[in-house]
C-alpha positions in Angstrom: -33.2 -46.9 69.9 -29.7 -46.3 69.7 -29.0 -47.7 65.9 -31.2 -45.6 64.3 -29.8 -42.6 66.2 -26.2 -43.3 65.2 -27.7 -43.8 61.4 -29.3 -40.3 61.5 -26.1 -39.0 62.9 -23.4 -40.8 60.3 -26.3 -39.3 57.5 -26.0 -35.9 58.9 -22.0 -35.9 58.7 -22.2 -37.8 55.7 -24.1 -34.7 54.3 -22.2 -32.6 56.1 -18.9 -33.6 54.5 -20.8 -33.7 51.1 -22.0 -30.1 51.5 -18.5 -29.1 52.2 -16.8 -30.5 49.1 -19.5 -29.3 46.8 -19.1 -25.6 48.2 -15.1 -25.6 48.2 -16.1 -26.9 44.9 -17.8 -24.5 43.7 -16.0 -21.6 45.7 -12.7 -21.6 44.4 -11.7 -20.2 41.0 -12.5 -22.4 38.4 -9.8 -22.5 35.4 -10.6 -20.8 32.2 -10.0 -22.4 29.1 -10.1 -20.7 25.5 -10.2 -21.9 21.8 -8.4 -20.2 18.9 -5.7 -20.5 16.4 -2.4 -19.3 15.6 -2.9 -16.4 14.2 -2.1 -15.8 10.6 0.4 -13.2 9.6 1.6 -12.6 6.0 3.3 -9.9 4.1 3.0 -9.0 0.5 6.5 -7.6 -0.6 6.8 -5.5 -3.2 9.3 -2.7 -4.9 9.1 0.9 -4.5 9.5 1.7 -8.0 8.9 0.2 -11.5 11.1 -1.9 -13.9 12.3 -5.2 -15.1 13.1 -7.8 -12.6 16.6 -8.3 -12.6 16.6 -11.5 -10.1 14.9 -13.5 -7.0 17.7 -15.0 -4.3 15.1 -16.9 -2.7 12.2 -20.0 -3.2 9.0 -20.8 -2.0 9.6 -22.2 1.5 13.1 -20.6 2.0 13.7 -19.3 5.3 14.5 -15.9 5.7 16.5 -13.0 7.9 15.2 -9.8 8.5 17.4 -7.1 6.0 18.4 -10.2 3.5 18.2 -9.5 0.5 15.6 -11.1 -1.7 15.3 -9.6 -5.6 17.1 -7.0 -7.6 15.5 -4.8 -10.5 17.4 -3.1 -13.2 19.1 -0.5 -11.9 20.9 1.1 -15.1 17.9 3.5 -15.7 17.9 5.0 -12.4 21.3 5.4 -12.0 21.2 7.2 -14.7 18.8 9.6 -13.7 21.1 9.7 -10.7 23.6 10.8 -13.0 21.4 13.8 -14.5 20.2 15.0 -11.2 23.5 15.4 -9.9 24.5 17.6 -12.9 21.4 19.6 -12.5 22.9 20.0 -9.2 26.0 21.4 -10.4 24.2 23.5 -12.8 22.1 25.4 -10.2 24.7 25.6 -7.9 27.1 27.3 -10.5 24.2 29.7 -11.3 23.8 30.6 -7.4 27.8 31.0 -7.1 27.5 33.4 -10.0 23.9 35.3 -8.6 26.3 35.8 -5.2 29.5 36.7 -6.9 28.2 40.0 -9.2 29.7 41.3 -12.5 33.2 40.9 -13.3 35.1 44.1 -14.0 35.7 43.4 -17.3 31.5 43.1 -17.7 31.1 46.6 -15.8 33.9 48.0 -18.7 31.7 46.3 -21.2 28.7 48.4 -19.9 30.5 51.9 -19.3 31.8 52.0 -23.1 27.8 51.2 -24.4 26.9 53.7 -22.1 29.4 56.4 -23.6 28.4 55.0 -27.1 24.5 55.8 -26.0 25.6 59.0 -25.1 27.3 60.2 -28.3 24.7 58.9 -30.5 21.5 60.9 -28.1 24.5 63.9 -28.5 24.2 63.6 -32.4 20.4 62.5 -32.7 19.4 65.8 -30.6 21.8 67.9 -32.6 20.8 66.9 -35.9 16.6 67.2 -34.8 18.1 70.8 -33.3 19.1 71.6 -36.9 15.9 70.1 -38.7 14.0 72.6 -36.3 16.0 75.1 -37.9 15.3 74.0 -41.7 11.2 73.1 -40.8 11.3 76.8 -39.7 12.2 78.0 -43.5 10.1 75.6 -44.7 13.6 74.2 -46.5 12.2 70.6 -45.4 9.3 68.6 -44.8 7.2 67.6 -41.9 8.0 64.5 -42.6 12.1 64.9 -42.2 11.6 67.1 -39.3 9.4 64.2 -37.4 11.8 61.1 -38.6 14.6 63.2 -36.5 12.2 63.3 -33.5 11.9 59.9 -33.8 15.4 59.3 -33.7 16.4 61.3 -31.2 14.0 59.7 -29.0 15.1 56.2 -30.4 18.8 57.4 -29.2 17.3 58.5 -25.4 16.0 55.3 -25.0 19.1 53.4 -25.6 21.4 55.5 -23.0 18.3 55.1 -20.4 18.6 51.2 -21.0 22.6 51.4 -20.9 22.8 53.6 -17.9 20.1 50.9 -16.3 22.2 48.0 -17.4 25.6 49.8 -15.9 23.8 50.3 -12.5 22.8 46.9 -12.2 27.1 46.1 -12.9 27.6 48.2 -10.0 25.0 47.2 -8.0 25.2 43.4 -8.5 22.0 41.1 -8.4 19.3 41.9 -6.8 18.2 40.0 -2.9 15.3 38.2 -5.2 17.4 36.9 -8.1 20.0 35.2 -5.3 17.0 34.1 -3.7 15.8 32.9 -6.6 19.5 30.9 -7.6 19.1 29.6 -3.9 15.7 28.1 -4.8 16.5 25.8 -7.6 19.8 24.4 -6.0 17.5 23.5 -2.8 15.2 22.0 -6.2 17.9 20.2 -7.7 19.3 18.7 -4.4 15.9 17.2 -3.4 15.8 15.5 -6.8 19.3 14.2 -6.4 17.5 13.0 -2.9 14.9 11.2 -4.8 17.0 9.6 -7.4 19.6 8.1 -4.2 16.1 7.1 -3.2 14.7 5.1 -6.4 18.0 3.2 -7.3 17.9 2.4 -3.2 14.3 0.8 -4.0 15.4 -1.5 -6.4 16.6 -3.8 -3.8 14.2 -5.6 -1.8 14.9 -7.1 1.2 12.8 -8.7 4.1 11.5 -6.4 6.5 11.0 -9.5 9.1 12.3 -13.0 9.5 9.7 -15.5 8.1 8.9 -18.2 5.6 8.7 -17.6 1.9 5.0 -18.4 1.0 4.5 -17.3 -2.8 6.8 -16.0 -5.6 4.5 -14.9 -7.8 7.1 -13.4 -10.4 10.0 -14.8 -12.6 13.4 -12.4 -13.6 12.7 -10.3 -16.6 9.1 -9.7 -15.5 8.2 -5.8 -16.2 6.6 -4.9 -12.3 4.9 -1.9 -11.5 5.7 0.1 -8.6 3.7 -1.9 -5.3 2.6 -4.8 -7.4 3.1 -8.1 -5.4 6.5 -9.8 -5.9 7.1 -12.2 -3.0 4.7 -13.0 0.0 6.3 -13.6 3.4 5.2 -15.4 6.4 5.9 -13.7 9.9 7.4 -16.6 12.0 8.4 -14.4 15.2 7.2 -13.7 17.2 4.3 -15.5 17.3 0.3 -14.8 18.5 -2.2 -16.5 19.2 -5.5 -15.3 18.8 -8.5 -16.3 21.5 -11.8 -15.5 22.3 -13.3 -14.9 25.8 -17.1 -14.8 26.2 -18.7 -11.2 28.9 -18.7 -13.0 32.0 -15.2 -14.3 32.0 -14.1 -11.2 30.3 -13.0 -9.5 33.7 -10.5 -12.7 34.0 -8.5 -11.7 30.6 -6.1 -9.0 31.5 -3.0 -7.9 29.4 -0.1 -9.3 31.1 -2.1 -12.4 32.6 0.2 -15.2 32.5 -1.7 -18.5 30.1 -0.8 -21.9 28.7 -0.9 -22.6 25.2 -2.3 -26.2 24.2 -1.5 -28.1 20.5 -2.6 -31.4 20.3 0.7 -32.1 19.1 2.2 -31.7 22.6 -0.8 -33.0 24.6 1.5 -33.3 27.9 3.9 -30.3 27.6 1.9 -26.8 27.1 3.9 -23.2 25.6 3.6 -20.2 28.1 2.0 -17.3 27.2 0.7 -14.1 28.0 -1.8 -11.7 26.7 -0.9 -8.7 25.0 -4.2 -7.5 24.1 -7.9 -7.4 24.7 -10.2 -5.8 22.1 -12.5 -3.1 23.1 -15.6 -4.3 21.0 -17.3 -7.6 21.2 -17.9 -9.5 17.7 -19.7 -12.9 16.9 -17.3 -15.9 17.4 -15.4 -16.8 14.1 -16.4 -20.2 13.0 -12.7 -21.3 12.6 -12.6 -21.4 16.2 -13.5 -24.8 17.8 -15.5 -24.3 20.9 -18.7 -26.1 22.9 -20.5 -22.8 22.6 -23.0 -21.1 20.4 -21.3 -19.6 17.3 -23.8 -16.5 17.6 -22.3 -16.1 21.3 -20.7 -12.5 21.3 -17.3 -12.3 22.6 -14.2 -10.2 23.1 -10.8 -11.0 20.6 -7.7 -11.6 22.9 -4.0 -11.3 21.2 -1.8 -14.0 23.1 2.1 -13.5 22.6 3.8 -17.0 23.4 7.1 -16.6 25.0 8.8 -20.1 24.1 7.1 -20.7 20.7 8.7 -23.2 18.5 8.5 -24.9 15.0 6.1 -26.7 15.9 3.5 -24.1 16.3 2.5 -23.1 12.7 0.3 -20.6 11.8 -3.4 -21.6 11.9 -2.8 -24.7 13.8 -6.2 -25.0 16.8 -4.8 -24.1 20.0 -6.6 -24.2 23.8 -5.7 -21.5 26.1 -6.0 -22.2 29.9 -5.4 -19.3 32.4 -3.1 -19.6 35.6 -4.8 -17.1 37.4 -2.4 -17.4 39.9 0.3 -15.1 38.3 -0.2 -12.0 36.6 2.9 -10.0 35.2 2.5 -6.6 37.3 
């Protein structure tokens, strides 16, 4: 009677400690794992401005700095039009030195003798029309003399009105408009000389990043447009990896959560990472990314920045992301 009591009871522990394990099991946090790729992250370079290629420093698979400089154009035309801006410059600001500075007194002279030759010549136009009057009224001349010295006499008025005008304006120097006006184009002319600093500037290139030369996809003494393609650039640094994390486990990707980054190139050793970004809208799972799941699954793009990346992590290469939910960068 005993035996089978003591079998019942080594069952019920048996299940007992079976029960256990498969609810620790199942209650503690189970580890995440990702699929996805290094992400790929190119730059087509390109000049500012048009001309002939004057020469590439670098090759296809040349490393590069940020700031280094990779081709040259032709700079002779623009520093010529450098050269023209600049005296436009001068030009304008001579003309404004001369709007603020008035007449000279010698120009003011000038326009007080026209003024006393406009007056003796009204003197003797009205005088001599006076004296036609006179001869119209004897009917010694014709209507036709008398209204030839109207005319002139009002021919004469005209021209002391227009000197007296002219000698006021001496006096008075230019008007508020006309300096404003002088002010205008040197404030023109200085934004050109701006531009043309700016164009002969642009016909260096340089890297805007460090990175890896992909393509040079033009030869010195190629004609180039301004933004057509010279050199394509591959961003080495810093480096992303970009993951994809299905609705239910989307509450376990957090920016700053703390991951590893698996290659199967270093099975045993992992890269540390951490995510930098979750994206706000769920999309269908790209079919570059390796994973057991549905490809029509719906899930959420995460941006993975890995802290101790290396050469050997080249763009594109399959990565697995596991998630140490442990630690989270606060």
């Amino acid at each position: 009677m005993k035996k089978p009591l003591l079998i019942v009871g080594a069952l019920v522990v048996i299940a007992a400690i079976v029960g256990g394990w498969m609810w620790y099991q199942h209650s503690r946090p189970q580890t995440l794992t990702l699929y996805g790729n290094v992400d790929i992250r190119t730059v087509n370079l390109s000049f500012r401005v048009g001309g002939r290629l004057a020469s590439l420093s670098v090759d296809e698979g040349d490393a590069v700095r940020k700031g280094q400089t990779l081709g040259t154009l032709d700079r002779a035309p623009y520093e010529n039009a450098l050269m023209q801006a600049k005296a436009n410059l001068a030009t304008a600001e001579a003309k404004l030195d001369l709007a603020k500075a008035g007449y000279r007194e010698e120009e003011i002279a000038q326009a007080q003798a026209a003024v006393s030759q406009a007056e003796a010549a009204y003197q003797y136009a009205q005088n001599f029309w006076q004296r036609q009057q006179e001869l119209w009224k004897s009917r010694t001349i014709s209507a036709n003399d008398l209204e030839n010295a109207r005319s002139s006499r009002d021919q004469a008025l005209a021209s002391l009105k227009s000197a007296r005008d002219k000698l006021s304006q001496f006096k008075t120097g230019n008007r508020p408009q006309e300096i404003a006006q002088a002010q205008a184009g040197v404030d023109q002319a200085k934004a050109q000389v701006a531009q043309a600093e700016l164009d002969l500037h642009d016909t260096t290139l340089v890297a805007p990043s460090p990175g890896t030369l992909l393509t040079r996809a033009v030869e010195p003494g190629s004609m180039l447009n301004a933004g057509s393609t010279a050199l394509t650039l591959s961003l080495t640094r810093p480096v992303w990896v970009r993951a994809y994390v299905d609705e239910r486990n989307l509450h376990r990707a957090t920016p700053g959560q703390q991951v590893q980054v698996w290659t199967d190139g270093r099975p045993d050793k992992p890269y540390t990472g951490k995510i930098g970004f979750v994206s706000p809208t769920a999309e269908f799972t790209p079919k570059t990314v390796e994973t057991p799941d549905l490809r029509t699954d719906l899930v959420y793009r995460l941006r993975i920045i890995v802290t101790d990346a290396d050469d050997g992590l080249r763009q594109g290469m399959p990565v697995t992301v596991t998630f140490d939910e442990s630690r989270h960068e606060q």
